[in-house]
N, C-alpha and C positions, 0 to 999 in steps of 0.2 A: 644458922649463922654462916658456914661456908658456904652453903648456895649461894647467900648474898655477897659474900665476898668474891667468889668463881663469877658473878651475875657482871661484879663494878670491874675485874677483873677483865670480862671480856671485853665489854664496853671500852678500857682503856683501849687493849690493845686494839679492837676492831677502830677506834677513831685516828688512832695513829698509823694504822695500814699494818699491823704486827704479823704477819702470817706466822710468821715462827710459833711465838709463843699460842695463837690461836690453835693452831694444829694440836697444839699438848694438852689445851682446855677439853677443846672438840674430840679429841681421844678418848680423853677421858669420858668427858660426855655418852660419849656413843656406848663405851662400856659396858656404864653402869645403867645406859637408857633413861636417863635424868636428862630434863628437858632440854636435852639434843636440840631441837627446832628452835625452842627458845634462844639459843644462843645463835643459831643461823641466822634466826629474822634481826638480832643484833647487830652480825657484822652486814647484812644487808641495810639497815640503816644509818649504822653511823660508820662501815669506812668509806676514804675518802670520795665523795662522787666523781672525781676528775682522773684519781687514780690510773692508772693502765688497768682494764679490765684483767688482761691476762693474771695479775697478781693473785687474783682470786679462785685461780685454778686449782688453790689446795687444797679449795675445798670439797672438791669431785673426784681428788687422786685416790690414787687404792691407798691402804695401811704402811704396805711394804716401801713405797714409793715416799712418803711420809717422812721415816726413819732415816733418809738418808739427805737429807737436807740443811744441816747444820753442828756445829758442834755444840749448840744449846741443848740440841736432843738426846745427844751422845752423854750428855755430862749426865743429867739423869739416872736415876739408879734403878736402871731394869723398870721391866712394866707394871711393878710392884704399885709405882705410882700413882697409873690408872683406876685402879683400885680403891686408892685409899686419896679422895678426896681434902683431907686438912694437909697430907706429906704433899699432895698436890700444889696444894697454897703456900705452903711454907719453901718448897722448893722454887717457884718463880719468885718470891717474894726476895728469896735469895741473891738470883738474879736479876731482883730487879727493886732493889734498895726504895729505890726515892716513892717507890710506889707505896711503903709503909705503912707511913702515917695516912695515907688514902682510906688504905683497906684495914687496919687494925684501930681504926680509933674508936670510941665510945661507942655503943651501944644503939643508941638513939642516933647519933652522927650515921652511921651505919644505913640502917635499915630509912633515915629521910634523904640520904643517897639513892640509897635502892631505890625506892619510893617512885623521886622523880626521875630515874631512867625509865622504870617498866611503862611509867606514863608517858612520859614522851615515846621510847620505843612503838607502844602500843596505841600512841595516836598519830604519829608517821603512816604507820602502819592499816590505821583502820579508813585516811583518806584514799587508800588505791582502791578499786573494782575489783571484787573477786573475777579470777579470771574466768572466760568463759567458756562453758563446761566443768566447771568447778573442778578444776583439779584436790580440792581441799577433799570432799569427799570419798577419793581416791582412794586415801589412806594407805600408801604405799611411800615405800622410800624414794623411789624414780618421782613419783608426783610431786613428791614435798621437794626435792630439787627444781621439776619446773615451776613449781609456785611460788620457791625463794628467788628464780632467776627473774620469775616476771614480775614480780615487788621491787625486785634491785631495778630491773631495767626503767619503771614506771620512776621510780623515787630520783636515780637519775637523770630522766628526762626531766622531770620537772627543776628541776635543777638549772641542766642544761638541755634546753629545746633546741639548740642549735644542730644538733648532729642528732636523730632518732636511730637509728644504728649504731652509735657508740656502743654498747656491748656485745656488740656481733663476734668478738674473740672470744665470748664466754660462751653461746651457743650455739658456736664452730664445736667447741668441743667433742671426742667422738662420743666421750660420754652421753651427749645429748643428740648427735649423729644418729646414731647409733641405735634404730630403732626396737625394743624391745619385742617378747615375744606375749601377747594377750597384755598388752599394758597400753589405755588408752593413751596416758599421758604424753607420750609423744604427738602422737596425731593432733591433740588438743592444743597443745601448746607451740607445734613448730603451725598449724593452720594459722592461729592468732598471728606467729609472729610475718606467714605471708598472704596474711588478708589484711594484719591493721598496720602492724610496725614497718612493711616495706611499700605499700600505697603512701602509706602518712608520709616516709622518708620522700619518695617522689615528687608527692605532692609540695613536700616544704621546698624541696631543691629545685624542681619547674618555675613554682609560683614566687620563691623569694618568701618563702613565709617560715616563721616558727610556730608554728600549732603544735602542742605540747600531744601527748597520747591521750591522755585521761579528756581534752577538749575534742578530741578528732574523734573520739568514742560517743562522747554524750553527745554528738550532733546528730540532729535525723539523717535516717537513710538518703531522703532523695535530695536532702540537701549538700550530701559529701557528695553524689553521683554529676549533679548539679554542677557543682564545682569546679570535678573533672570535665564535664565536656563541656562547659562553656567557658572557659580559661584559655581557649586558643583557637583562632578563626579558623586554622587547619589541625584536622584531628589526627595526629601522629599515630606511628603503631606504636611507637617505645609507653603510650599514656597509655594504649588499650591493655597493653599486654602487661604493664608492670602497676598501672594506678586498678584503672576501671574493674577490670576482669579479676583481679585476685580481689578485691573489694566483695565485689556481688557473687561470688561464691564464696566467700568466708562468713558472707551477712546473711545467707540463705535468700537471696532479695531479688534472683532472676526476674520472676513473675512480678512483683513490684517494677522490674528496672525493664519487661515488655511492656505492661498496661501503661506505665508514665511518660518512659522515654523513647522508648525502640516499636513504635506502630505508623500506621498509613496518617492517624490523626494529629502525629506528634513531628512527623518527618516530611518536610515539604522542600522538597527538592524545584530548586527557581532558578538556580545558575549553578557554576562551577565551583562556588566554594562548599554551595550545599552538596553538591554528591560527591566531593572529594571526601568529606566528612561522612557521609554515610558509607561509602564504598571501602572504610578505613574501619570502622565500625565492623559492620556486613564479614568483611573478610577475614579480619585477625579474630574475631570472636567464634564467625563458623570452622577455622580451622583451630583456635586453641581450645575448644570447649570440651572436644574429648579427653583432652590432658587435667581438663580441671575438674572433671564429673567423672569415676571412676565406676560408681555403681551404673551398674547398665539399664535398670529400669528409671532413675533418674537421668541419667543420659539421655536415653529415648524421648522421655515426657519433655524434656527442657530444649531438646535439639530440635523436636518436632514444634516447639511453640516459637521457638528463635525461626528457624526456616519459615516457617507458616508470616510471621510479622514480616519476617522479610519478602520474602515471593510478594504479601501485599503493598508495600511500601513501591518496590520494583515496579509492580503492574499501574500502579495508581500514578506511576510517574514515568509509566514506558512512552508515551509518547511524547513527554521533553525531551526525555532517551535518544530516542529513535531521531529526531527532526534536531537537535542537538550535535551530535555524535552520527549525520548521514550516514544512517542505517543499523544492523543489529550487532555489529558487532562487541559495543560498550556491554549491550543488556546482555549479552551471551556469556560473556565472561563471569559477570552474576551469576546467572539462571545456574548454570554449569556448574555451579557449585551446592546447587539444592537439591535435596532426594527426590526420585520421580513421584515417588507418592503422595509427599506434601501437596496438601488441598489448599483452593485459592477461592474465595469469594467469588460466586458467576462463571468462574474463568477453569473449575474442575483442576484435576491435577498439575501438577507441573510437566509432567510427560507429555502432555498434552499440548501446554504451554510450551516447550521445548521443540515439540514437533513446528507450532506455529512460527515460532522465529528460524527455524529452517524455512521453511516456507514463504514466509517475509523474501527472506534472501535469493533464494534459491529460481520461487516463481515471478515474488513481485521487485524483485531484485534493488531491496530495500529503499524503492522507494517511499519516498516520508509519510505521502498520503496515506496509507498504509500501516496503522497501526496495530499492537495488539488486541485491541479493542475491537479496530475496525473489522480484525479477520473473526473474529470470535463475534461479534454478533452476527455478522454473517453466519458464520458455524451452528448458532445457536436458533438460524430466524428459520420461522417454518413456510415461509409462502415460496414457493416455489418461483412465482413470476416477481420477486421481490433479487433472489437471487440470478437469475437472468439477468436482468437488469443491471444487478452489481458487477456479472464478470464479462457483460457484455460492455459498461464504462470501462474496465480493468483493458480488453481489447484493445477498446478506441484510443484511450489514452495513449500505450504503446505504439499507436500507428502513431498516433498526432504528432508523439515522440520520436521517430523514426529507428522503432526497434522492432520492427515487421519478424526479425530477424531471428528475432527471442520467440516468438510466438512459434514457429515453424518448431522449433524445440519443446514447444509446449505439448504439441500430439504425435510426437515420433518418438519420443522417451516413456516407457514404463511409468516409469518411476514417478514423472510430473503429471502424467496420468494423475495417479492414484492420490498425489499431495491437493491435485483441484479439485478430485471428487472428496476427499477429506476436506473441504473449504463449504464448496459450492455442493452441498450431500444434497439435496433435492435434485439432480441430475440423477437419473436411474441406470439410461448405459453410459458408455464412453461415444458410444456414436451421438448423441447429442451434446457434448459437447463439442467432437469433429465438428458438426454442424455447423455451431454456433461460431466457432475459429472459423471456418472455411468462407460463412454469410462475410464476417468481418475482413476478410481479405479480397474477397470478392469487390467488397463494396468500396477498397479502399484501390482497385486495379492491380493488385496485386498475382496479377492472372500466371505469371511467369513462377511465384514462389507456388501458388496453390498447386499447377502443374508438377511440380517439385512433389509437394505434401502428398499427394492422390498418388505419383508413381508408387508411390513406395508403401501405398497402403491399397488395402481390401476395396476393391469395386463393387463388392454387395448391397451397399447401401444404396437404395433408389434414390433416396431424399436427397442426400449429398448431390446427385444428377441433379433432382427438381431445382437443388438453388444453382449449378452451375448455369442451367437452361433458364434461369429466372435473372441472370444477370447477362444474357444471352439478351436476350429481349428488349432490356433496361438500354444496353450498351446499341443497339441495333436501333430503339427506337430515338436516341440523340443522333444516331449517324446522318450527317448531313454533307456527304462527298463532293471534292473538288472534281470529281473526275479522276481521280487516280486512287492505285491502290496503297500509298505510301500514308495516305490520311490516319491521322492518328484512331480514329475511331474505327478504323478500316483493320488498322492491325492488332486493335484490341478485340476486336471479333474474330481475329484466326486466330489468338492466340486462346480465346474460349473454343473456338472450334477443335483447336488441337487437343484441347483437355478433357474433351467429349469424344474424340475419335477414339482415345485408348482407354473409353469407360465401356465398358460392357453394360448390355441392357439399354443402352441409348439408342432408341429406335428411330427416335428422328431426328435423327443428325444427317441423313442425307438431305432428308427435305430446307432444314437449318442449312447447312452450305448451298443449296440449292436456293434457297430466300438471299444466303449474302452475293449471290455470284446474279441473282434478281437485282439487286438493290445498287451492284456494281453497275451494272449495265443502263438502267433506268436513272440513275445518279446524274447521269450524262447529258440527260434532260431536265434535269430539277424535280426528279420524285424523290421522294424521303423515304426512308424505309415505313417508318408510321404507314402511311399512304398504303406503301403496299402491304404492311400489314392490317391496315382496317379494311382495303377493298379489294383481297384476294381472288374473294367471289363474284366480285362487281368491277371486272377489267373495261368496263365501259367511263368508270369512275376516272379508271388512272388514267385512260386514253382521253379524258375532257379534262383533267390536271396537267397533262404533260403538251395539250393544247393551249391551255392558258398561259404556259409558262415559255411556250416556244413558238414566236409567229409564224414562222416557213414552215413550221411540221405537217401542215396541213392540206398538204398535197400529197402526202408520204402513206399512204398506205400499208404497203409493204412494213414496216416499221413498224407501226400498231400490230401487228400480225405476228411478227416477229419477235418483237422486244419485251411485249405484252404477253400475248396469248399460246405462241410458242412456250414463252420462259417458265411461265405458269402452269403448260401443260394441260391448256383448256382449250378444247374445242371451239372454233366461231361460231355458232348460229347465223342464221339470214337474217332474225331479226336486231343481231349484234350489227352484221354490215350494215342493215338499214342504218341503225342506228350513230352508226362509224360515218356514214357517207353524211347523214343530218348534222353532226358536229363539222363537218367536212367542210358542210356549207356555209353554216356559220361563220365560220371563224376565216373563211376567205371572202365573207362580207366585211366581217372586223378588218378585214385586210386590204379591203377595196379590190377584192381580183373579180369581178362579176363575172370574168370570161369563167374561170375554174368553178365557181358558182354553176353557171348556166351549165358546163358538162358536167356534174355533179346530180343537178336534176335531172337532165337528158338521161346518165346513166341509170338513175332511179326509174323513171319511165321505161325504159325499153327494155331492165331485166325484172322486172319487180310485180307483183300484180298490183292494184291499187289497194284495194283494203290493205297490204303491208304495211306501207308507207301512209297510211293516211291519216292515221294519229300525228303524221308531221308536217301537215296539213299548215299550222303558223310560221313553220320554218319557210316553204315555202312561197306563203304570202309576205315574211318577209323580204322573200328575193324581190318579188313582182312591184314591192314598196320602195325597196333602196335607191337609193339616187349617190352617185359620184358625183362631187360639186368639179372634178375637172371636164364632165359633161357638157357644162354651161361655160368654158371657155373654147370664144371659137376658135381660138387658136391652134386649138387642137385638130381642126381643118385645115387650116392653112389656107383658106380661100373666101372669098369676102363675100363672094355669090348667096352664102347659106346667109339665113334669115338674122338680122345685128341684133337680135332680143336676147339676149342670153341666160334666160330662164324656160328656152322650150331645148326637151331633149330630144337627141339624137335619134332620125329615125327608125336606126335600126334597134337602137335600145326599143324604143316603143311598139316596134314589130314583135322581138324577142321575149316582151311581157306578155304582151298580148297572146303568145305563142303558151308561152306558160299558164295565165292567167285560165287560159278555156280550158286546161286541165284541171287545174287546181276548183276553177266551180265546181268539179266530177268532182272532189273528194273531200271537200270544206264540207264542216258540218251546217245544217239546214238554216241554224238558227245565227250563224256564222253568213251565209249567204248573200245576204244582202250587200254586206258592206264589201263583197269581194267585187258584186256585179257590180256597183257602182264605181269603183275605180277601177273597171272592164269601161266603162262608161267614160269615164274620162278619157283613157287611154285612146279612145274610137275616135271619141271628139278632137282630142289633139291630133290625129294621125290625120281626119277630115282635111282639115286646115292646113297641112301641109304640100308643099310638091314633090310627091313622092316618086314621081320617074326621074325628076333632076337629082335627088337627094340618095337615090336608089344607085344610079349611074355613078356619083361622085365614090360613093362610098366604095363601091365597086372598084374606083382609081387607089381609093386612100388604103397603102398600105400599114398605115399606123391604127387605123379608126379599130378595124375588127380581123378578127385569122380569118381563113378560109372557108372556114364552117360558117361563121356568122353571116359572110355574104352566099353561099349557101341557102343558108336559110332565108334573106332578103329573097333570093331569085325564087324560093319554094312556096315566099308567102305575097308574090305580084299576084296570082290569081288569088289567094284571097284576100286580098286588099282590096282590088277589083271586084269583087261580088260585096264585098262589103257596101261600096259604095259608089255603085256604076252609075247615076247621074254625075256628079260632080267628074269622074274620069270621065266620060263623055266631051263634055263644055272645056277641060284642060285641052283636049285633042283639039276642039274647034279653034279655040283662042289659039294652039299653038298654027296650026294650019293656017 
């Protein structure tokens, strides 16, 4: 019967806010060890929920602290009280009159009082969640405090949802501060209140929501996560750090909240709002996660799978990154914060990955083309002439670009050495790649920087030579000279020259200057270098080129000898002059000079033997063939005497042939013969039919007709013209007489 009365007793004073007289109950309580709890989960129920929390601080004070609180306590007669249970009842009852008829009336009245408080008390009480981690099983006094704070705090939130912190003055307490020593209940109950009750507060004060506790609890995991990050187009740090992060470590739900939310399949990074939001993510989680993971083997496993999703997500979007953000420095700021060891899909460690976006910057000096991707399958790809290819576009580019400049940096530094062969690893030395830079600037005329590059490095390598002398060639064979030495192709060949004077082992570099100082000279005429380089061996080539191209030359002997065979450093043959004096002839037919023609043969007759010359045997039938059409005008006489038909020639021409022709039958071949004697034949017959003493005589006045030699030869060939055909000179004699 006093149980029940101390029972209706608490229940008053706990609905009215009574701390006083609760204190005297709960004393007592604790004493006698009579359902102490029971009367805690009382005032946890029914005082007032709006109350000031702090009110409720009596009931965590020490004993001594207690006593000194009112003069209700004082009045009191000693602790005798405590003790004794019915002086208990009858002394507040004292003090508290109106409460009488409450608690002394019938018997039945009594105990259906009781009745329906334990029932209501007890079904308040049985809608919260036991908390999690069961503090109940605890079984300690420290637990059953935090399991009456977190009943009170639930019962008041439902209450009021407006404010989910509202008891935060009650477990400020240091009481509850105040972490004991081998007593879980702390760790249990302050985890819950900054996994659910400080998320939940955020979430209701961001969103404008009242979500009660008991409702923010029963909802799924990925639907509270959910929540959080898709409630704001930009993902703030204050949500990660205060909703998100204390959420998915109190719910044990990391690896749920990588596989759902935080991987390469779930994060697609397309513009600025998306990687603002993951770089917000990314960062406050990899820097707060050692703070919220204290065992270090869970740390490890949970750090290593957060880094690992991330490194993925990064790579799989490095090259929006990268062409976004012109260049590595966005991604670096990431990367830079992932452990070297963390492994990536294809892409190996992060160290690795790290090394490449140095790399990026350093060599291909972040340009966009240039991905992480791109350097890594290169990295990865095994054909050797696959990589060529790549870091020989990588070259080109740069020239196209006009960074020649960056390249010269490429093989005088160590150190970029070593980042290309870490690229481009199918390169076996460093001298192939030299090479490959040196082709590439070569080809781009870069003759001045290469000069630069080669001083300052090792001359051992031949190869290096081979391409400087192969672009030697290249450039020599477009020179096509004005005539001077200022020609641009002119001074790109000394300035190869110069870069092979101070290469050791270049053996023909004299010969090489001695080809351009050839090419100089011969230019002058219209030879191309090509020229002389295809007919080195055959100066009879460039002598009937440098004829084609030049009318007057072909009188110039001297010159062919000189310019030719001097420069070349080759000896004439007899059979070269022969052959010098046959184009000789030629080409002063091409030129209408018959007189230089005619000494040209004369000269071949009288130093020559025949069988030399007589493979040129047509050359000289075609002298005895040619005709000058200013032959047939007779104005070229000047006198009207000569015959007015102007298709008979001159007779000293036709002495002249005739003179040559009776050689030439000695050396024309057999089957050739005929056709020579037959226009021996004609020549006879035209000469017949003329008057050849009047004709002989004039030309003899005419000092335009022929030199001196020509009439010469007339006066050498009256006697045989006269044996030719001494009737008809006979009968001229008579008529003339």
């Amino acid at each position: 019967m006093i149980e029940k009365q101390l029972y209706l007793l608490t229940c008053i004073f706990a609905s009215r806010g009574d701390s006083l007289n609760l204190k005297i109950i709960l004393k007592n309580e604790k004493v006698n060890g009579v359902n102490f709890v029971e009367k805690l989960n009382i005032v946890c129920v029914l005082w007032p929920e709006l109350d000031d929390p702090s009110n409720l601080k009596f009931l965590f004070t020490d004993d001594e602290e207690m006593t000194d609180d009112s003069d209700l306590i004082r009045s009191y007669d000693g602790d005798d009280i405590y003790r004794n249970p019915a002086d208990l009842v009858v002394n507040i009852l004292k003090n508290n009159e109106e409460l009488i008829s409450i608690i002394e009336s019938d018997h039945n009245c009594l105990n259906e009082r009781y009745d329906h408080m334990v029932d209501y008390i007890n079904t308040k009480l049985s809608v919260i969640q036991t908390l999690k981690g069961s503090l109940d099983v605890l079984n300690t006094e420290l637990s059953l405090k935090y399991t009456w704070l977190k009943n009170r705090i639930i019962l008041v939130n439902n209450f009021y949802p407006m404010d989910t912190i509202f008891n935060r003055t009650l477990w400020s307490l240091k009481v509850f501060r105040d972490k004991p020593i081998n007593d879980q209940s702390h760790s249990i109950f302050f985890n819950w209140i900054n996994g659910t009750i400080y998320p939940l507060y955020y979430i209701n004060q961001r969103l404008n929501k009242t979500l009660k506790i008991q409702e923010f609890e029963n909802l799924k995991t990925e639907d509270v996560i959910n929540m959080i990050l898709n409630s704001q187009e930009t993902l703030k740090k204050e949500t990660i750090v205060n909703e998100l992060f204390p959420y998915i470590r109190y719910n044990n739900c990391f690896d749920l909240y990588l596989e759902s939310f935080f991987n390469s399949d779930k994060i697609q990074i397309n513009n600025l709002s998306d990687y603002q939001r993951f770089k917000s993510l990314f960062i406050e989680i990899n820097e707060e996660i050692r703070s919220f993971f204290g065992n270090l083997d869970e740390l490890t496993s949970i750090n290593s799978k957060f880094q690992t999703n991330s490194l993925d997500i990064i790579l799989k979007n490095n090259k929006w990154l990268i062409t976004q953000f012109k260049g590595t420095k966005e991604i670096n700021e990431l990367i830079i914060r992932i452990d070297h060891n963390i492994e990536a899909k294809k892409y190996g460690n992060c160290f690795k990955i790290k090394k490449i976006l140095r790399i990026i910057e350093n060599i291909f000096h972040n340009d966009i083309t240039y991905t992480i991707d791109e350097i890594n399958d290169t990295i990865e790809n095994n054909n050797k002439e696959q990589q060529v290819s790549k870091f020989t576009e990588f070259l080109e580019n740069l020239m196209k670009n006009g960074y020649s400049f960056r390249i010269e940096k490429l093989i005088t530094n160590s150190e970029n050495i070593k980042d290309i062969k870490f690229v481009f690893n199918k390169f076996e030395t460093t001298e192939e790649i030299e090479r490959l830079v040196i082709d590439i600037l070569m080809n781009y005329r870069e003759f001045d920087l290469v000069g630069d590059i080669l001083g300052s490095h090792s001359d051992e390598d031949s190869q290096i030579n081979d391409i400087v002398i192969k672009y030697y060639w290249k450039t020599i064979k477009k020179f096509n000279n004005d005539g001077t030495k200022k020609n641009v192709e002119m001074l790109n060949i000394e300035k190869i020259l110069t870069i092979l004077k101070h290469r050791k082992e270049v053996n023909e570099y004299h010969y090489l200057r001695q080809l351009v100082n050839n090419c100089y000279e011969l230019s002058k005429y219209s030879i191309k270098p090509i020229d002389i380089i295809q007919y080195k061996q055959e100066p009879i080539k460039i002598i009937s080129k440098m004829l084609e191209n030049n009318n007057g030359l072909y009188k110039e002997f001297e010159i062919f000898n000189e310019k030719v065979y001097n420069n070349l450093q080759i000896e004439i043959t007899n059979d070269e002059r022969i052959e010098i004096i046959n184009l000789q002839i030629i080409n002063s037919l091409k030129n209408f000079d018959f007189n230089f023609a005619y000494q040209m043969i004369q000269d071949l007759f009288a130093n020559y033997q025949a069988e030399s010359y007589q493979k040129y045997w047509e050359t000289i039938y075609l002298f005895v063939k040619f005709t000058d059409p200013k032959w047939f005008d007779i104005n070229n006489y000047g006198d009207n005497s000569r015959n007015e038909s102007s298709d008979e020639l001159p007779i000293n021409i036709i002495i002249t042939k005739l003179e040559i022709i009776e050689e030439l039958s000695n050396i024309c071949p057999v089957e050739e013969s005929e056709k020579v004697i037959n226009y021996w034949s004609e020549l006879e017959l035209e000469l017949a039919t003329r008057d050849i003493i009047y004709e002989a005589e004039y030309i003899e006045k005419d000092e335009n007709s022929m030199n001196n030699s020509m009439n010469k030869i007339i006066n050498d060939m009256s006697m045989t013209v006269s044996s030719f055909f001494p009737h008809s000179a006979g009968s001229n004699t008579t008529a003339t007489t």
